[in-house]
C-alpha positions as CSV (number, residue, x, y, z in Angstrom):
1,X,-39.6,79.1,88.1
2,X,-36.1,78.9,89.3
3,X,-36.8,75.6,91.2
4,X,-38.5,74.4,87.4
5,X,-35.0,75.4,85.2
6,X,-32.9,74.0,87.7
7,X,-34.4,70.4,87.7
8,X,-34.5,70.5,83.7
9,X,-30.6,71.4,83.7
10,X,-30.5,68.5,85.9
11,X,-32.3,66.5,84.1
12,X,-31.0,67.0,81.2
13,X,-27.3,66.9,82.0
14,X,-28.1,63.5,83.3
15,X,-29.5,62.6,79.8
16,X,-26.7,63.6,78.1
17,X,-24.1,61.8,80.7
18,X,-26.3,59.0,80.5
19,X,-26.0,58.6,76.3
20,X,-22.3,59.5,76.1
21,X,-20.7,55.9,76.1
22,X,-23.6,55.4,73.2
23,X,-22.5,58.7,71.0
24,X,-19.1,57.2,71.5
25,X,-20.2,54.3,70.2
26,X,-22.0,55.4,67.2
27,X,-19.2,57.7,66.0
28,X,-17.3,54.1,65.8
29,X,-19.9,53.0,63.7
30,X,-20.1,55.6,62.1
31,X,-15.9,55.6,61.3
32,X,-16.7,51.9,60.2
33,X,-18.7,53.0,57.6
34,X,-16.7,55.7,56.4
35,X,-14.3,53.2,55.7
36,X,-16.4,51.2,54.0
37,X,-17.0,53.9,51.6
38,X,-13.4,54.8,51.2
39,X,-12.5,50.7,50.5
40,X,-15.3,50.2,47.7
41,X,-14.3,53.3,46.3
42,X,-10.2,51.7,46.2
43,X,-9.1,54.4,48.9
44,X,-7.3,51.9,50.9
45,X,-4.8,54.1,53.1
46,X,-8.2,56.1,54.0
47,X,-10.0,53.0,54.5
48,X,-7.4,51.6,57.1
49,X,-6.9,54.9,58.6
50,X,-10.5,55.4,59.5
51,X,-10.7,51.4,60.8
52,X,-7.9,52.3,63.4
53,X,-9.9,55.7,64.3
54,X,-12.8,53.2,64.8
55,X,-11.0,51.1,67.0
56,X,-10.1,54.0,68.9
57,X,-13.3,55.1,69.5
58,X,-14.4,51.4,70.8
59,X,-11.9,51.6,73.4
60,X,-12.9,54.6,74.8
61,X,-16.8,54.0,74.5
62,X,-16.4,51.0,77.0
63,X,-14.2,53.0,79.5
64,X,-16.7,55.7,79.5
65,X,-19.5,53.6,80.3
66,X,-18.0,51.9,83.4
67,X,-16.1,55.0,84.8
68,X,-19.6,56.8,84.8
69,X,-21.6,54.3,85.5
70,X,-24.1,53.8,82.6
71,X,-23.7,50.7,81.3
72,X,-26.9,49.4,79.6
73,X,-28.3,46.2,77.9
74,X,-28.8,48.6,74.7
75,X,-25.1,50.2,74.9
76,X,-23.9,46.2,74.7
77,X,-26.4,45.8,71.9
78,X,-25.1,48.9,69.8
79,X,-21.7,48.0,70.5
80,X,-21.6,44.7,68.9
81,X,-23.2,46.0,66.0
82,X,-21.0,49.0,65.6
83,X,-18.1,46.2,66.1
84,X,-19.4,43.9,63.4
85,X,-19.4,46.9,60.7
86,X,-16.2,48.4,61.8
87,X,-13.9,45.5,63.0
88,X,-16.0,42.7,60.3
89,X,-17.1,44.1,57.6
90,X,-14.4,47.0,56.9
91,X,-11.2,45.1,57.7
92,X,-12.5,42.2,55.5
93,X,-13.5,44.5,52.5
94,X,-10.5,46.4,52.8
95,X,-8.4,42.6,52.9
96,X,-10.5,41.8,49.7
97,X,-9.9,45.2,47.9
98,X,-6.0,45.2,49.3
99,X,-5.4,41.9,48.2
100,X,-7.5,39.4,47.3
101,X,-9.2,40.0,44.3
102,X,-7.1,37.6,42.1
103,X,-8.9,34.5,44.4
104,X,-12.3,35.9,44.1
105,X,-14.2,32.6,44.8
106,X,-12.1,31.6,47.0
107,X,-11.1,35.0,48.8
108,X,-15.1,35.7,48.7
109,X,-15.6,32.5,50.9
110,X,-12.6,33.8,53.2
111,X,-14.1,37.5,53.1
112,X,-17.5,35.7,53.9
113,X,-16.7,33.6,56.7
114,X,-14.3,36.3,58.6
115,X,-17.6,38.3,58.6
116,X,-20.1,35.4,59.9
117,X,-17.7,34.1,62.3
118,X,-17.5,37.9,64.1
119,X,-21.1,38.1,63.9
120,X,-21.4,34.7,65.7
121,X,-18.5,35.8,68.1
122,X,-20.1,39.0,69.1
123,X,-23.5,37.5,69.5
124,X,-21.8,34.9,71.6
125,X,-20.4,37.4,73.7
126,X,-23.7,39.3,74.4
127,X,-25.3,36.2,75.9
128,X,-21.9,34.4,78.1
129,X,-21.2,36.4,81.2
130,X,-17.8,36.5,81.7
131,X,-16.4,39.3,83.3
132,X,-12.2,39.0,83.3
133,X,-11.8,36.9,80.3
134,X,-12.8,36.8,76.7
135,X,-13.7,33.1,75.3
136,X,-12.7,33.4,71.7
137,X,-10.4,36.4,70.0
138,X,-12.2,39.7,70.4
139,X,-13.4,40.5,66.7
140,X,-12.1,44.3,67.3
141,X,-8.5,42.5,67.6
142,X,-8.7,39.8,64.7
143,X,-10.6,43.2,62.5
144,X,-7.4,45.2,63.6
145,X,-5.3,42.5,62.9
146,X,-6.6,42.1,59.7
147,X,-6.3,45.9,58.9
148,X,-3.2,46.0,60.0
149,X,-2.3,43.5,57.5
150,X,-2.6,45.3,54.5
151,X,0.0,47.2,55.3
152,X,2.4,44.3,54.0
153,X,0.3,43.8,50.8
154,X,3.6,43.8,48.8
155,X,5.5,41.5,50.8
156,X,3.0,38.6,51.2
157,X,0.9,37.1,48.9
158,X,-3.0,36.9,48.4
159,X,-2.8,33.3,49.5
160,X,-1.1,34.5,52.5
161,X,-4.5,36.6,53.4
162,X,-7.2,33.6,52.7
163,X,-5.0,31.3,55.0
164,X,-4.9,34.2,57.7
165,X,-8.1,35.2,57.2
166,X,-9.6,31.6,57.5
167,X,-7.5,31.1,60.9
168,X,-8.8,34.0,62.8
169,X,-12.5,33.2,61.7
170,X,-11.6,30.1,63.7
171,X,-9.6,32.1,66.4
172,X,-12.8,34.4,67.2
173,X,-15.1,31.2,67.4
174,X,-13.1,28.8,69.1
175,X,-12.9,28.4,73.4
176,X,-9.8,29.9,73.7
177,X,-9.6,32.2,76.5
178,X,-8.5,35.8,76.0
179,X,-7.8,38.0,79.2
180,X,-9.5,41.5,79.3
181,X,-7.0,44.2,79.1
C-alpha cells in the first residue's frame, strides 16, 4: 500500500510539474481576455493594466518550460494563441477604443490588419525553427508597444495610431531579424 501512494504522489507531482509552463500560459490568456472585457466596456487604464500583467505572465511561461524541461508541441500551440488574444486582439481593441474611433473605416482596417498580421506572424513562428533569433517583431512586443501607446492618447493624434499601427503590422511580417533576449 505504501509502495502504491508513493508512486501516485510521484506521479502526480510529475503531472503537475509537467503542466505548469501551460497554467502559466493560460492565466495569460486568461489576463488577455480580461482586458478585452475591461476595453469594450471603456475601462482603458484596466484594460492596459491587465495587457502588461499578460505580458508578464508570457515571459515567465516560456522560462518555466525550459528551466524544467517540459517543453511541448501543445505548450507552443497554446502559447501563440494565448499571444494572439492578449498581445493582438487586446492592445488593438484597446488602440481603437483609446483612440481611434473618429477613423472608424479607416482605423477598423488598421485595427484589422494589426490583428491578421500577428496571427500570420505567430503561425509563422510555430513552423520556422530558429532558435537565437526571431524573423519578424515578436507580436508580444509590437501588442506591448501598442499598449503602451495609449498612454500618450492626449499628446498624439488618432492619425498618429493608424500610421503606427499599419507599420508594425508590417514590422511583425517582414524578414527582419530580431535577437532572443
Amino acid at each position: 500500500m505504501y509502495v502504491f501512494l508513493l508512486n501516485q504522489l510521484v506521479s502526480t507531482r510529475k503531472k503537475i510539474k509537467g503542466q505548469l509552463a501551460n497554467a502559466l500560459t493560460l492565466i495569460n490568456l486568461g489576463l488577455g481576455i480580461t482586458a478585452i472585457m475591461f476595453i469594450l466596456q471603456g475601462s482603458i487604464w484596466y484594460g492596459f493594466l491587465f495587457i502588461a500583467l499578460a505580458a508578464l505572465f508570457d515571459r515567465f511561461d516560456g522560462m518555466v518550460a525550459r528551466k524544467l524541461k517540459i517543453e511541448s508541441e501543445l505548450g507552443k500551440q497554446l502559447d501563440s494563441l494565448s499571444d494572439l488574444v492578449s498581445f493582438g486582439v487586446a492592445p488593438a481593441l484597446l488602440v481603437q477604443q483609446a483612440t481611434l474611433m473618429p477613423l472608424s473605416f479607416v482605423s477598423g482596417l488598421a485595427v484589422v490588419l494589426f490583428i491578421l498580421c500577428g496571427a500570420l506572424r505567430l503561425a509563422r513562428f510555430n513552423i520556422t525553427d530558429s532558435p537565437n533569433e526571431f524573423i519578424g517583431l515578436p507580436i508580444t512586443a509590437a501588442g506591448c508597444i501598442v499598449a503602451f501607446s495609449t498612454l500618450f492618447t492626449e499628446q498624439l493624434p488618432a492619425t498618429f495610431y493608424v500610421i503606427f499601427m499599419i507599420c508594425l503590422s508590417g514590422l511583425m511580417i517582414s524578414n527582419i531579424r530580431v535577437r532572443k533576449v
